[in-house]
N, CA, C and O atoms as a printed pandas DataFrame, in Angstrom:
     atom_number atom_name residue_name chain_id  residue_number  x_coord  y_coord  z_coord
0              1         N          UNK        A               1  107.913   67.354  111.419
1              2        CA          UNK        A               1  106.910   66.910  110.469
2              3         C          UNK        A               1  107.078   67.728  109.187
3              4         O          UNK        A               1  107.140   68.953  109.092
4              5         N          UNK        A               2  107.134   66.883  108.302
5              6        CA          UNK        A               2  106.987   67.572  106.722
6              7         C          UNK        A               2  105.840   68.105  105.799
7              8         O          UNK        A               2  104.848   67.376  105.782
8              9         N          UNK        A               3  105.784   69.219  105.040
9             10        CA          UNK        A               3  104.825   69.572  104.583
10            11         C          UNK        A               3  104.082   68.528  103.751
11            12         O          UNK        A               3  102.865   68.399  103.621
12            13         N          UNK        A               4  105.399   67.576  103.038
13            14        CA          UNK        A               4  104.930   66.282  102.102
14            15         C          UNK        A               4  103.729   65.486  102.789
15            16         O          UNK        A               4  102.598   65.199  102.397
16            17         N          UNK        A               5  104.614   65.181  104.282
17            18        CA          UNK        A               5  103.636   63.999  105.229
18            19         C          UNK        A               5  102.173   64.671  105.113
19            20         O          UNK        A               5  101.248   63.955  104.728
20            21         N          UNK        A               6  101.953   65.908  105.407
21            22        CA          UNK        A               6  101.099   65.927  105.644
22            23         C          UNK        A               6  100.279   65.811  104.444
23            24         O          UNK        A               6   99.339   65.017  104.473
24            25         N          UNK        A               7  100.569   66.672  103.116
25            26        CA          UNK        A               7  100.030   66.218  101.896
26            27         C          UNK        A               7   99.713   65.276  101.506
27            28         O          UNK        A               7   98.739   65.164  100.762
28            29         N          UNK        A               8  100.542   64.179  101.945
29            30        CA          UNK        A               8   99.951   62.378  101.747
30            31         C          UNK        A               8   98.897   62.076  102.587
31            32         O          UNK        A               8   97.860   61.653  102.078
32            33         N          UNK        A               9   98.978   62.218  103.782
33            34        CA          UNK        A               9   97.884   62.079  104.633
34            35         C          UNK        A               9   96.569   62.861  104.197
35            36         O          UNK        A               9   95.468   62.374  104.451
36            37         N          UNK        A              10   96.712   64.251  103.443
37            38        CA          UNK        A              10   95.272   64.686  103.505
38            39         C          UNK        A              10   94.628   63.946  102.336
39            40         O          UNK        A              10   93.443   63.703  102.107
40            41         N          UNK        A              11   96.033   63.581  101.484
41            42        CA          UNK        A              11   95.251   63.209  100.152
42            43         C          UNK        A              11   94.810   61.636  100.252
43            44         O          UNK        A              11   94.563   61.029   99.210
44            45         N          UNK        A              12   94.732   61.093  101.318
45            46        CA          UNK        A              12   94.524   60.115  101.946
46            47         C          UNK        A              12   92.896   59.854  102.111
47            48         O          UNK        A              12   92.200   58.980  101.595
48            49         N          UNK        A              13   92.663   60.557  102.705
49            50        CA          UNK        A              13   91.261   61.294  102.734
50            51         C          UNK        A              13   90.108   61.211  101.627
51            52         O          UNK        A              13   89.908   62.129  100.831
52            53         N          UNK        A              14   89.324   59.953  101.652
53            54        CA          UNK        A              14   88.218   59.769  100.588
54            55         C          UNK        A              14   86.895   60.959  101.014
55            56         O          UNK        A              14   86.028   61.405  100.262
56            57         N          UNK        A              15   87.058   61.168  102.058
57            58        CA          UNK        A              15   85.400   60.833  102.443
58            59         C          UNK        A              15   85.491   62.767  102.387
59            60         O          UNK        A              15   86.026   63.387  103.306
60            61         N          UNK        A              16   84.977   63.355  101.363
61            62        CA          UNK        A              16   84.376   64.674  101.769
62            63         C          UNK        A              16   84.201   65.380  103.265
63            64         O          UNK        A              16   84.738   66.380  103.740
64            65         N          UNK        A              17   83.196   64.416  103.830
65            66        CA          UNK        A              17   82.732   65.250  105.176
66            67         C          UNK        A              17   83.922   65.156  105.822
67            68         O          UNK        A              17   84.388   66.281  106.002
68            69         N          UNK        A              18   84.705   64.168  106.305
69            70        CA          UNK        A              18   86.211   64.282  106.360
70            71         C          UNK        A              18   87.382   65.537  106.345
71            72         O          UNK        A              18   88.070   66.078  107.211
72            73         N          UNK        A              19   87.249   65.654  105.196
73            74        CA          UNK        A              19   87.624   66.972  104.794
74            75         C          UNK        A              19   87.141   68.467  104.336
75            76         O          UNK        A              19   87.524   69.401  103.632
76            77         N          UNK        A              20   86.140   68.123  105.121
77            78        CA          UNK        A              20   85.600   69.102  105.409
78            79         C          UNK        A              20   85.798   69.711  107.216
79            80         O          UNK        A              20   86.023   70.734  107.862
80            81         N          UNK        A              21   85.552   68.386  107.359
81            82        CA          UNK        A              21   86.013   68.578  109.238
82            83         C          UNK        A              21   87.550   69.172  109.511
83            84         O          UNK        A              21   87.962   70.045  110.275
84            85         N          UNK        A              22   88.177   68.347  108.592
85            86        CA          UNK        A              22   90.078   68.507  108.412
86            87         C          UNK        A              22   90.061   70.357  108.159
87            88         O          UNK        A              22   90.923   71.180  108.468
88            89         N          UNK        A              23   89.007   70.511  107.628
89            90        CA          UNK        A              23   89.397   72.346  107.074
90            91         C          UNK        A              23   88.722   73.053  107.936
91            92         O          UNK        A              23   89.266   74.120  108.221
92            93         N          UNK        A              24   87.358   72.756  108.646
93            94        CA          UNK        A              24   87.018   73.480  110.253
94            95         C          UNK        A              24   88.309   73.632  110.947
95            96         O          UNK        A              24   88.879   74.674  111.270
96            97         N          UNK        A              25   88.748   72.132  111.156
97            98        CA          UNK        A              25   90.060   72.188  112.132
98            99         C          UNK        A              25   91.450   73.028  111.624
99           100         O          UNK        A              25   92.280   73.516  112.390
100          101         N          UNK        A              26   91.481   73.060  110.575
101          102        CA          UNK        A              26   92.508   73.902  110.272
102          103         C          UNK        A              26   92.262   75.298  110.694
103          104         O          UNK        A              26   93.031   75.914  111.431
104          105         N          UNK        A              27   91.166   75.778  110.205
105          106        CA          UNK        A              27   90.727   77.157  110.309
106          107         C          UNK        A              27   90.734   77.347  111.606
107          108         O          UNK        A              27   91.224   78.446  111.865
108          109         N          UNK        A              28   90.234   76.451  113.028
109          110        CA          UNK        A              28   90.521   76.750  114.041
110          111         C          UNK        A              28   91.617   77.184  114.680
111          112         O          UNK        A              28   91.646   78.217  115.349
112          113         N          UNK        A              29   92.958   76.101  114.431
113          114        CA          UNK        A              29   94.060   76.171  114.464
114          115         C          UNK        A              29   94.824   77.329  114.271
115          116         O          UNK        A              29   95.789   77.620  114.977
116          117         N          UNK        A              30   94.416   77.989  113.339
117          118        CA          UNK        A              30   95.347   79.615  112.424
118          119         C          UNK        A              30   94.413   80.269  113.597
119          120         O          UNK        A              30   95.232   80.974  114.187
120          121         N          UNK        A              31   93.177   80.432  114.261
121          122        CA          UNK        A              31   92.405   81.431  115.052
122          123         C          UNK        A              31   93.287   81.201  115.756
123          124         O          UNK        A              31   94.070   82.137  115.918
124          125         N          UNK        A              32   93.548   80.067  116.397
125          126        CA          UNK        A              32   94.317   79.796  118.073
126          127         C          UNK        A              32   95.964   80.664  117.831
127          128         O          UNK        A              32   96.599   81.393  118.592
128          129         N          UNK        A              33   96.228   80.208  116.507
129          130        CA          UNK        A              33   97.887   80.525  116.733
130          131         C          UNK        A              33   97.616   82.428  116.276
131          132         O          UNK        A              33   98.629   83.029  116.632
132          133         N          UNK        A              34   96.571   83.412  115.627
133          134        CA          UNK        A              34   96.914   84.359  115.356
134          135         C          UNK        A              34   96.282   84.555  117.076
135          136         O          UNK        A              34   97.320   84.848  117.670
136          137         N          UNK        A              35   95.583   84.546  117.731
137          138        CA          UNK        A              35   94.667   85.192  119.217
138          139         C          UNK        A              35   96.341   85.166  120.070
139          140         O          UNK        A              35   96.795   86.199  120.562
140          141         N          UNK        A              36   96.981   84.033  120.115
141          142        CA          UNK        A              36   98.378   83.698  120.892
142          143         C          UNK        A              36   98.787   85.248  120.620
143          144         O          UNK        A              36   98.664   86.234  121.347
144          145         N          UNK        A              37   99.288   85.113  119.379
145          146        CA          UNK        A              37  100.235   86.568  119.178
146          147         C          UNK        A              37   99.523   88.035  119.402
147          148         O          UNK        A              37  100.119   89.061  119.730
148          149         N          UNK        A              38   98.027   87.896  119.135
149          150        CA          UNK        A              38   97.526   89.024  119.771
150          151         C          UNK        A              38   97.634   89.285  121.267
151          152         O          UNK        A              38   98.062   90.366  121.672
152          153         N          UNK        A              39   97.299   88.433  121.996
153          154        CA          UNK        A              39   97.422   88.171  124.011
154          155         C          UNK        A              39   98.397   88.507  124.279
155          156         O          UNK        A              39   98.556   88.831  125.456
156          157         N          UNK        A              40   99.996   88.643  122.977
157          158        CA          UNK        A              40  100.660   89.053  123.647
158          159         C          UNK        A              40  101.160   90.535  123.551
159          160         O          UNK        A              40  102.005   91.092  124.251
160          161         N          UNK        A              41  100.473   91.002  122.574
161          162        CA          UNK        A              41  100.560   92.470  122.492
162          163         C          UNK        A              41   99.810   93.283  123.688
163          164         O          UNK        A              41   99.915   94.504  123.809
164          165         N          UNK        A              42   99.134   92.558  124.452
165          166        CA          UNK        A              42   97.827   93.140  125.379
166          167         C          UNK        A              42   98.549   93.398  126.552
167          168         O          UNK        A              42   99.218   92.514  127.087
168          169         N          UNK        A              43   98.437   94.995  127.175
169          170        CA          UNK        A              43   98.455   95.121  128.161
170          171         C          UNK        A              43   98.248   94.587  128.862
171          172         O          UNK        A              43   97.193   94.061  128.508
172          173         N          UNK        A              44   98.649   93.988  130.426
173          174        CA          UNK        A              44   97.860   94.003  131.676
174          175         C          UNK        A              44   97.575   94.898  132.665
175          176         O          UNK        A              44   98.486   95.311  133.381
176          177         N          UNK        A              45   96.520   95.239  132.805
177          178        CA          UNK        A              45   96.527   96.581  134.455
178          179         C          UNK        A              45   97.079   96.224  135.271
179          180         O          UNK        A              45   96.942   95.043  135.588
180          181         N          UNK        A              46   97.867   96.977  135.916
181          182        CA          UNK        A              46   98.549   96.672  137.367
182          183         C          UNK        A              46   97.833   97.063  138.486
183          184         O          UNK        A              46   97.265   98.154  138.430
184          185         N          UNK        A              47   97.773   96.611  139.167
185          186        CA          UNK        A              47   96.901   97.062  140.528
186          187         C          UNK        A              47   97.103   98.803  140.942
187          188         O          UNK        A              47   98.168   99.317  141.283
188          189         N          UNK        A              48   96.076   99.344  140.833
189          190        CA          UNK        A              48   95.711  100.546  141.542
190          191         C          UNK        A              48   95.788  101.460  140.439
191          192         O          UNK        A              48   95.915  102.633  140.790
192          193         N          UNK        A              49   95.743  101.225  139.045
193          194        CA          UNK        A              49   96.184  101.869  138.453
194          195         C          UNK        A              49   94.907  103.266  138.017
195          196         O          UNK        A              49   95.165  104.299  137.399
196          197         N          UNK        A              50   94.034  102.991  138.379
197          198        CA          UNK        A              50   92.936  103.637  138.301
198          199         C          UNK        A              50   92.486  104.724  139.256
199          200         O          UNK        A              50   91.560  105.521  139.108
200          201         N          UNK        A              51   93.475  104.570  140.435
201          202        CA          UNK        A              51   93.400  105.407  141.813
202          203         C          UNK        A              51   93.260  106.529  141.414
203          204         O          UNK        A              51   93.972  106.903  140.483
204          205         N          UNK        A              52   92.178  107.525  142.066
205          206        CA          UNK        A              52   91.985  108.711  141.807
206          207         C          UNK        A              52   91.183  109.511  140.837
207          208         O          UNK        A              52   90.808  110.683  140.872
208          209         N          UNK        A              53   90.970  108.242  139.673
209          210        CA          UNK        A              53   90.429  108.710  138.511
210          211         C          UNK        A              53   88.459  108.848  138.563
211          212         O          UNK        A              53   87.619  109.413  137.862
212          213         N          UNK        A              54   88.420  107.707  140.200
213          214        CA          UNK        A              54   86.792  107.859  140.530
214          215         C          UNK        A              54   86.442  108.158  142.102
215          216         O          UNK        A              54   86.962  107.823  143.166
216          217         N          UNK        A              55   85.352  108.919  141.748
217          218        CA          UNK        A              55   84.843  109.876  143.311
218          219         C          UNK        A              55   83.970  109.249  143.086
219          220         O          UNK        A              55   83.463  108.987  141.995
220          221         N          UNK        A              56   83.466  108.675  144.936
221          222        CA          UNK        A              56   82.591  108.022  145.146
222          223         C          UNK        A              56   81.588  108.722  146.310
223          224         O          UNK        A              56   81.938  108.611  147.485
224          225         N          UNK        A              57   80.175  109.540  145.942
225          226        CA          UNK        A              57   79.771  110.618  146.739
226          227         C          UNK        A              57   79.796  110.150  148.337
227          228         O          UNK        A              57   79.840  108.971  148.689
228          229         N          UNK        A              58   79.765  111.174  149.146
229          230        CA          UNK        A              58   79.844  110.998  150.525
230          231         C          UNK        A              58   79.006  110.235  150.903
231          232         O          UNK        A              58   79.246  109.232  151.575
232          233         N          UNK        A              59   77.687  110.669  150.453
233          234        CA          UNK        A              59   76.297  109.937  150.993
234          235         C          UNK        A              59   76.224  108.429  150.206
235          236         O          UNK        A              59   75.102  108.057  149.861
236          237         N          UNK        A              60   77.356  107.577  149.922
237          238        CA          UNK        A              60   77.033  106.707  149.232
238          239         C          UNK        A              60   76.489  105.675  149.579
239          240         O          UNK        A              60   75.976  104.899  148.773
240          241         N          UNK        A              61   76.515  105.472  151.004
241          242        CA          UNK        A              61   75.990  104.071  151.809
242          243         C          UNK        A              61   74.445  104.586  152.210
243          244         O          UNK        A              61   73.586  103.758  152.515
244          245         N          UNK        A              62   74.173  105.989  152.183
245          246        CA          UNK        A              62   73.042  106.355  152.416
246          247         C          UNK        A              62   71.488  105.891  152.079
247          248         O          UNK        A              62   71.140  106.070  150.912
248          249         N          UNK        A              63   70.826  105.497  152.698
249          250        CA          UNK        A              63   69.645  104.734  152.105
250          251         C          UNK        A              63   68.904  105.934  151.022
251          252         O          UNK        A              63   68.729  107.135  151.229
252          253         N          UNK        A              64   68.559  105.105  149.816
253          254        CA          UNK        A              64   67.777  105.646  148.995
254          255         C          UNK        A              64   66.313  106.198  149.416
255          256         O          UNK        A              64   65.700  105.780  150.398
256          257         N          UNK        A              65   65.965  106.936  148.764
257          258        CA          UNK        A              65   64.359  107.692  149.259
258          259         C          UNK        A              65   63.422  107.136  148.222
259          260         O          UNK        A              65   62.357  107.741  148.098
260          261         N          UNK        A              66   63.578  106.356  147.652
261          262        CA          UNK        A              66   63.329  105.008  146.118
262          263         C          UNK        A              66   62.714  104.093  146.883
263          264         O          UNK        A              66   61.634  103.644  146.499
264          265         N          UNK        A              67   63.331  103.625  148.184
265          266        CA          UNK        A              67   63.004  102.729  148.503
266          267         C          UNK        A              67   62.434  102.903  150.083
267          268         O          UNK        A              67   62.551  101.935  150.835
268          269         N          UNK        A              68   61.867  104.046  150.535
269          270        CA          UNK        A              68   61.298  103.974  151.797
270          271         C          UNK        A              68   59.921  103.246  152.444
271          272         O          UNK        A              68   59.765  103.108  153.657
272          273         N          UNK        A              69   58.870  102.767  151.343
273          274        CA          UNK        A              69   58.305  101.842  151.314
274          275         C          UNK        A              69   58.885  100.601  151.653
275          276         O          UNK        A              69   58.411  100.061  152.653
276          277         N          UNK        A              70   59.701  100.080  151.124
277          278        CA          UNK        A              70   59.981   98.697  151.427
278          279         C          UNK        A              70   60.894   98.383  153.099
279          280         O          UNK        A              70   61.177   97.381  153.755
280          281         N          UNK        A              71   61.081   99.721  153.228
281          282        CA          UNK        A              71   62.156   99.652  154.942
282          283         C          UNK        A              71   61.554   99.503  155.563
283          284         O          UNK        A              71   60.394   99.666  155.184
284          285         N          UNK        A              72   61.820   98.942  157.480
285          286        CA          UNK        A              72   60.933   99.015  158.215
286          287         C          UNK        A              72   60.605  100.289  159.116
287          288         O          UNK        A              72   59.635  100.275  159.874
């Protein structure tokens, strides 16, 4: 597709609200294609990569003393 085609086609275009919609959609378009090239600069975590970095206290399954009212 040519930059011309498309220039004929927009100038095609009577109706304002039209082209106004045509320039939402454009502006969408440049978001979608710059987010692409960002996603691909982005890390992914690999599994486990976090191992070690959190302690989880002994008593952790331990019933709270918050809530001894509501137990039976």
């Amino acid at each position: 597709m040519t930059d011309q085609l498309l220039y004929s086609k927009i100038f095609l275009l009577q109706s304002e609200p039209l082209k106004q919609e045509l320039l939402f959609f454009i502006d969408y378009l440049l978001t979608k294609q710059f987010a692409d090239k960002q996603n691909l600069n982005k890390r992914t975590p690999k599994f486990g990569c976090a191992k070690g970095k959190f302690k989880m206290s002994d008593d952790f399954d331990a019933p709270l003393d918050h809530f001894n009212e509501y137990m039976p």
